[in-house]
N, C-alpha and C positions, 0 to 999 in steps of 0.2 A: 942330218936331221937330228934334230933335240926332241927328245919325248920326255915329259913327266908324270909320273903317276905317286896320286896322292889317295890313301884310301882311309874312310872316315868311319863310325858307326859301330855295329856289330854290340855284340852283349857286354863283353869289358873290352875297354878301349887298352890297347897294349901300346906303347911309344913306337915300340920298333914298325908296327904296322902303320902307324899315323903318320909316321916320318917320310915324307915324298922320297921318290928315289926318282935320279935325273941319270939319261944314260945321251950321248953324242953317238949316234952308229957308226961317227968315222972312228971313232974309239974301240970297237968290241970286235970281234971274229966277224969274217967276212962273211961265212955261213949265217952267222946267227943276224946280222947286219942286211943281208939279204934279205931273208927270212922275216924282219919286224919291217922294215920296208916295203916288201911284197904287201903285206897285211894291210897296212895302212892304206896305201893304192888300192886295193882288191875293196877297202868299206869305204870309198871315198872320203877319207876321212872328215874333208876340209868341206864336205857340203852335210855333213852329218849335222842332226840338231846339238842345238849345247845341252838341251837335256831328255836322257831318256830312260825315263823312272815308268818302272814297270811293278813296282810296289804296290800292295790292297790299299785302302783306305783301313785303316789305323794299327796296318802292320809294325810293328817296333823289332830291335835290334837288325837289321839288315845292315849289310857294308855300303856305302856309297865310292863311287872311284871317280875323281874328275883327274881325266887327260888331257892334256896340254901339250902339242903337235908345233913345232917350228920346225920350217923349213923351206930352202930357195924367195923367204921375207913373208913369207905368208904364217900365220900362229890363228889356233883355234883351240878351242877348250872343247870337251862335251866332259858332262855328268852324269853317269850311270846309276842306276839304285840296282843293289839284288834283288829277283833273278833277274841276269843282265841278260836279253832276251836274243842280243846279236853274237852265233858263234863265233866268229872272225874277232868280234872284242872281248871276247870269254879269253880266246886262245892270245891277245894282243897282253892282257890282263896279267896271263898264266905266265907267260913268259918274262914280263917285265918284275913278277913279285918273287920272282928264280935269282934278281940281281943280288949279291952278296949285301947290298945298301938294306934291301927291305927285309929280309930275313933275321 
């Protein structure tokens, strides 16, 4: 499974948070490999909307995150706005922005 996560917005844009970070699961610890896997399967990820902006109307600085899901030929994107409303992609979020790439 390929996941990428890109994240946008926020009050000063910093490079290192704008910069996507791509991880392969067959690449990373098995734990932790299980663990992003499980997540994805447990929010269906692949029937989720591509966007799910839970922003006010004319709210500013908020982070946006669009994720990008490949895996067994199937790819899906969804676009989050803060506050992302789904715990399962809070904590999908949390974990991917932990990779040495996006820090």
């Amino acid at each position: 499974m390929k996941i990428t996560l890109e994240q946008s917005g926020g009050f000063a844009a910093t490079p290192k948070l704008t910069t996507p970070v791509t991880i392969e699961t067959t690449e990373i610890a098995a734990d932790l490999r299980g663990e992003i896997e499980s997540i994805v399967r447990d929010l269906d990820f692949f029937d989720l909307p591509t966007r799910l902006d839970t922003t006010s109307q004319g709210a500013a600085d908020y982070f946006t995150y669009e994720l990008t899901v490949q895996d067994h030929g199937k790819t899906h994107t969804v676009v989050a706005t803060d506050p992302v409303s789904h715990p399962e992609l809070v904590r999908l979020i949390g974990i991917l922005r932990m990779f040495p790439e996006f820090s």
